[in-house]
C-alpha positions as CSV (number, residue, x, y, z in Angstrom):
1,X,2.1,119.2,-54.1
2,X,2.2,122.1,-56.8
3,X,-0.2,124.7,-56.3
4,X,-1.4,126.7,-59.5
5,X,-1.4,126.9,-62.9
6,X,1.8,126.0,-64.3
7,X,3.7,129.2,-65.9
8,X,6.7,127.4,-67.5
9,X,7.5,125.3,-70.1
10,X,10.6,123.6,-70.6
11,X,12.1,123.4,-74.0
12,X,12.2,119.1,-74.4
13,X,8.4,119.2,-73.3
14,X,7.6,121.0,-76.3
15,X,5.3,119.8,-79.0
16,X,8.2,118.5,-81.5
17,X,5.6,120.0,-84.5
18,X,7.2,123.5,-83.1
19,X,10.6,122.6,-84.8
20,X,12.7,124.2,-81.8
21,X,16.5,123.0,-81.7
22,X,17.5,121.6,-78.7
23,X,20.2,123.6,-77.9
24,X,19.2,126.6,-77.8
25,X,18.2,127.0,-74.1
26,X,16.6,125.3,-71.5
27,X,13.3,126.7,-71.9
28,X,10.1,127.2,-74.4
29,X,7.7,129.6,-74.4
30,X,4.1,128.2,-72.6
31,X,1.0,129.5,-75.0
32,X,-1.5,131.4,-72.8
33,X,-5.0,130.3,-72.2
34,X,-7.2,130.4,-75.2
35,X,-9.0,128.7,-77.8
36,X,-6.5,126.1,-78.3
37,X,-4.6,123.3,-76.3
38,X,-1.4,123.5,-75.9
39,X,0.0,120.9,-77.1
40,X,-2.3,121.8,-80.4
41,X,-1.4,125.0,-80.8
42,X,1.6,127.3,-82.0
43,X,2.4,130.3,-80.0
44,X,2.5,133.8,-81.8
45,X,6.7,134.1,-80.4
46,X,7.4,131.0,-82.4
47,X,5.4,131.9,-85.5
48,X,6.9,135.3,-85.6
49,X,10.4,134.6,-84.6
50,X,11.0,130.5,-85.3
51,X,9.2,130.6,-89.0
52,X,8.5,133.8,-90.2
53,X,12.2,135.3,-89.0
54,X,10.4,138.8,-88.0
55,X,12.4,139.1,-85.0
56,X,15.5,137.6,-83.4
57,X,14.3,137.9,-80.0
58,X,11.6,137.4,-77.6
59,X,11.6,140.8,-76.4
60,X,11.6,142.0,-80.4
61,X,8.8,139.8,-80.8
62,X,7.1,141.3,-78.1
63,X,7.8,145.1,-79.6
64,X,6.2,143.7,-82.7
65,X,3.3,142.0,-81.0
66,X,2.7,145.4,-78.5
67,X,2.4,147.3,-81.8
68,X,-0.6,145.9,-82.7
69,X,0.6,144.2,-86.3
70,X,-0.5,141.1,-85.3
71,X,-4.4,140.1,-85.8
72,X,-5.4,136.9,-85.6
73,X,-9.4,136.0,-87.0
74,X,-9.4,139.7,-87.5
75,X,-8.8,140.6,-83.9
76,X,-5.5,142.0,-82.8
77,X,-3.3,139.6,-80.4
78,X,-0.9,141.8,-78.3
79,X,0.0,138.7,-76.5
80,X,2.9,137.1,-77.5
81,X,1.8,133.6,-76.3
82,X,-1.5,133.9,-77.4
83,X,-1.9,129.9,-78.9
84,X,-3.1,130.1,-82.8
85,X,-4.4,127.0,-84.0
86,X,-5.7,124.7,-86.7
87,X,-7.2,127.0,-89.3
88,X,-7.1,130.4,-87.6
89,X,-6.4,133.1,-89.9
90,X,-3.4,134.9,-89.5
91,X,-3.1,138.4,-90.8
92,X,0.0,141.0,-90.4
93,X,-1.7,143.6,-92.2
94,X,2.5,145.9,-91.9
95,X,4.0,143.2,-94.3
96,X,1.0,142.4,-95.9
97,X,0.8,138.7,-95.2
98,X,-1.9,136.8,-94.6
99,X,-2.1,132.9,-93.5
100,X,-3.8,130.0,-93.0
101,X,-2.5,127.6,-90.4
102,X,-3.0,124.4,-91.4
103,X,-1.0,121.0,-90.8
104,X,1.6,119.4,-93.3
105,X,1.2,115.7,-93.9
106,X,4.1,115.0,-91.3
107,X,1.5,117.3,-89.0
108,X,3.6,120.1,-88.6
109,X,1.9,123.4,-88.5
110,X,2.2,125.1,-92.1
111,X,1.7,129.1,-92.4
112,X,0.0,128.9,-95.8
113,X,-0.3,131.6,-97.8
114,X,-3.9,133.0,-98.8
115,X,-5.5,135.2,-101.0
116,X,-8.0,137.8,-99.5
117,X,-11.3,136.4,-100.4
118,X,-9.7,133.2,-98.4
119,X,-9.0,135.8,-95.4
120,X,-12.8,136.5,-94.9
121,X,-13.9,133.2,-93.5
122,X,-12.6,130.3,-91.3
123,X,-13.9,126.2,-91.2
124,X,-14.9,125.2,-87.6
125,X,-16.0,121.5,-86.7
126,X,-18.6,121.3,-84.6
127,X,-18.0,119.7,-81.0
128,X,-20.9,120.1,-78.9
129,X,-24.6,120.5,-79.5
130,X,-27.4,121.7,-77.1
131,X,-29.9,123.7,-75.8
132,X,-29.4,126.2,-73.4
133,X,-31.5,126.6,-70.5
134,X,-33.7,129.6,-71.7
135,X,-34.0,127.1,-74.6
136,X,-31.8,128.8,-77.2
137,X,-30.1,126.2,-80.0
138,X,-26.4,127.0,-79.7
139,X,-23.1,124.7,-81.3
140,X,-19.4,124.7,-79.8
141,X,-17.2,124.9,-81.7
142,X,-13.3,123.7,-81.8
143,X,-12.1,127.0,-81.5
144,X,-14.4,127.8,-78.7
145,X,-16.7,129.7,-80.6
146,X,-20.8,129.6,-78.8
147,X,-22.4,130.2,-82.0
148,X,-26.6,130.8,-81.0
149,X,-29.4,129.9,-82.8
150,X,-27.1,127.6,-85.6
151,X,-28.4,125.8,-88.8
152,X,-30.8,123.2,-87.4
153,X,-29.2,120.9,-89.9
154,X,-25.4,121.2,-88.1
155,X,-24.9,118.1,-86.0
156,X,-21.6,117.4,-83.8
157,X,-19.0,116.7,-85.8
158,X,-19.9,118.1,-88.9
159,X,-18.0,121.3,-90.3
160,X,-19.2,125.3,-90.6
161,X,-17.9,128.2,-92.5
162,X,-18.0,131.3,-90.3
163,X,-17.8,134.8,-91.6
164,X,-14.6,135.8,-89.1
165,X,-15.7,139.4,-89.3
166,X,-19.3,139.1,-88.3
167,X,-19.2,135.6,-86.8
168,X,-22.2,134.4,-88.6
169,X,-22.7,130.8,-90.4
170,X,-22.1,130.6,-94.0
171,X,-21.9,127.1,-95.0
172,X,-22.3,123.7,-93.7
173,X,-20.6,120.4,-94.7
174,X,-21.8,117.2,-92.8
175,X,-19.9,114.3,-91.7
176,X,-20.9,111.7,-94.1
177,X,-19.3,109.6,-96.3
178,X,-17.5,110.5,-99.8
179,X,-16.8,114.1,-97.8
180,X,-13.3,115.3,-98.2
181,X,-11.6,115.2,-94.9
182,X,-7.6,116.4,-93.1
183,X,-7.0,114.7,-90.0
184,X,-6.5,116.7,-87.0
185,X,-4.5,114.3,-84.5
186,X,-3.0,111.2,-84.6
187,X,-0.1,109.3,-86.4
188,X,-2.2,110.5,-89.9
189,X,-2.1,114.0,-89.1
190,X,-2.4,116.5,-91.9
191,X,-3.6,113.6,-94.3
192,X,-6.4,114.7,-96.5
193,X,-8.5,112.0,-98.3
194,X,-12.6,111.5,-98.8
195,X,-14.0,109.0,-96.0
196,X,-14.7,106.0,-97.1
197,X,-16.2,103.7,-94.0
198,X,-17.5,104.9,-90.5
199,X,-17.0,101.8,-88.2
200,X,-18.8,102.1,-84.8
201,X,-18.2,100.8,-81.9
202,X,-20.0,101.1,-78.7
203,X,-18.4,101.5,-76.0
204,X,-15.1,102.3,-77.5
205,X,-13.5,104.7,-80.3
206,X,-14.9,104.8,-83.5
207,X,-13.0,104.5,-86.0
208,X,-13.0,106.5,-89.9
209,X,-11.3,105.2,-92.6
210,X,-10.2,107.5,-95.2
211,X,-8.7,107.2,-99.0
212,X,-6.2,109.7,-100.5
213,X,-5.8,110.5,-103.8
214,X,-3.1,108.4,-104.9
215,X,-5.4,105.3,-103.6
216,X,-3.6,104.8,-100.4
217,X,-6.2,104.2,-97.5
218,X,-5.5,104.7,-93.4
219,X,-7.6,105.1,-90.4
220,X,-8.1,107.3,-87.3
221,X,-10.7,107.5,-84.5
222,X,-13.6,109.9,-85.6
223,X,-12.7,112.6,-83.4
224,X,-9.4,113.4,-85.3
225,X,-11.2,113.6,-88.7
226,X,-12.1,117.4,-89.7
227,X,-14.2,117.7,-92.5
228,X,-13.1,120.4,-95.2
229,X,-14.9,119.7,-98.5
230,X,-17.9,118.2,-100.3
231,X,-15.2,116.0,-102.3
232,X,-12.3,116.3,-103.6
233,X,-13.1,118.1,-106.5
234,X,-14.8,120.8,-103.9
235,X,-12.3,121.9,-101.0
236,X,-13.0,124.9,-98.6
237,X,-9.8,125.7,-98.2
238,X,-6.4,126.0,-100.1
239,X,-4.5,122.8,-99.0
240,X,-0.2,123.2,-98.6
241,X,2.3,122.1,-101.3
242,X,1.6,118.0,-100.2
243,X,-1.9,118.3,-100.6
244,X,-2.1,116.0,-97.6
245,X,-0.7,113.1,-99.7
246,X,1.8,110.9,-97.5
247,X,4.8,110.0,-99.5
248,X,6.9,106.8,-98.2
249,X,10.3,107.1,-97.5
250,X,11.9,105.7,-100.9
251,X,9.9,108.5,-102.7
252,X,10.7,111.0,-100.7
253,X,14.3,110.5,-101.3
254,X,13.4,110.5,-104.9
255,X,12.1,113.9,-104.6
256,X,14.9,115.0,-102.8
257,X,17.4,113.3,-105.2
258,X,15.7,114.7,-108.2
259,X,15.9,118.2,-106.7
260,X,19.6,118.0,-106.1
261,X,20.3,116.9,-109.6
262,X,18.5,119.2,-110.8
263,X,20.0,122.6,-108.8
264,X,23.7,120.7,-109.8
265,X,22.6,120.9,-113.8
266,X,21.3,124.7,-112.9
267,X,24.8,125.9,-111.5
């Protein structure tokens, strides 16, 4: 019988939304302990040396990470594994880049580019709600964030803004239907459409169905719905090229067809 915390992480046991080849050894590296799950998070070593091509090597990665370039929700992250996840902020203030991490609508994580009023705040859903024992409101956060003495309106799974440099609330958006919404987990993740029908069902999962903007409808349980606008006129947060619109095979190819002819006219 193991005893422990397991400290390696073999490279087919890897969330597939990392991207790493197969081939390239027989291990992976295992995110640290930290605001995020593992399996939902992406490492700081794969964003640095997998996506952004920053460094060829772990132990290059590591130099860069040591050297303090790396801040993530404004706080430097010397820790190479240090596990960023669904809309941390991510800020390399050396190359002057500054992202977003967000999903894709195949629910890979995206680095998306953002401006720097974007930089200043992040969206948080709310998981937990109660009172603590010297009777003090407080909200939990997905990110693990205690945030004391909340808006009284914020209810589990609604969605705050949070100032990242001073921590403090500065916007609400509740769970309710015609919000606009990305799904966090699931077969639909990094789908965005406004919810259309809240189904309960006691007992079990309840279930959210949502409506994109090209008319298409789908459903998820209500815990992989993350809220991120008033509508879908009024979204938080820049979305990625998709737009969390799903396209079916056929089209895809189209795209991809298109493009080609396109770069073949260009030459």
């Amino acid at each position: 019988m193991a005893r422990g915390p397991k400290k390696h992480l073999k490279r087919l046991n890897a969330p597939k939304h990392w991207m790493l080849s197969k081939m390239d050894g027989i291990w992976a590296p295992r995110p640290s302990q930290g605001p995020h799950k593992l399996r939902e998070s992406l490492p700081l070593i794969v964003m640095l040396r997998n996506r952004l091509k920053y460094a060829l090597t772990g132990k290059e990665t590591n130099m860069i990470c040591m050297s303090k370039h790396v801040m993530v929700d404004g706080k430097v992250r010397t820790d190479p594994n240090f596990p960023a996840g669904f809309m941390d902020v991510i800020d390399i203030p050396k190359s002057g880049d500054q992202f977003r991490l967000v999903y894709d609508c195949k629910g890979r994580y995206v680095l998306h580019r953002i401006n720097d009023e974007e930089k200043k705040f992040k969206l948080c859903r709310v998981k937990r709600q109660e009172i603590s024992k010297k009777k003090i409101p407080l909200i939990v956060t997905h990110d693990g964030r205690t945030m004391r003495y909340p808006d009284p309106l914020a209810k589990v799974h609604d969605t705050v803004k949070v100032d990242i440099e001073t921590g403090k609330m500065l916007g609400l958006v509740k769970f309710e239907l015609g919000k606009l919404a990305m799904i966090t987990r699931g077969r639909n993740t990094g789908r965005v459409g406004t919810i259309t029908l809240v189904e309960k069902h006691p007992g079990s999962f309840d279930i959210v169905t949502c409506r994109d903007a090209t008319g298409q409808t789908f459903s998820t349980r209500l815990e992989n719905v993350f809220v991120i606008g008033n509508n879908a006129s009024d979204c938080w947060v820049t979305l990625p090229k998709s737009s969390g619109i799903k396209k079916s095979i056929l089209d895809e190819r189209e795209a991809i067809m298109k493009l080609r002819k396109h770069k073949a006219a260009s030459a």
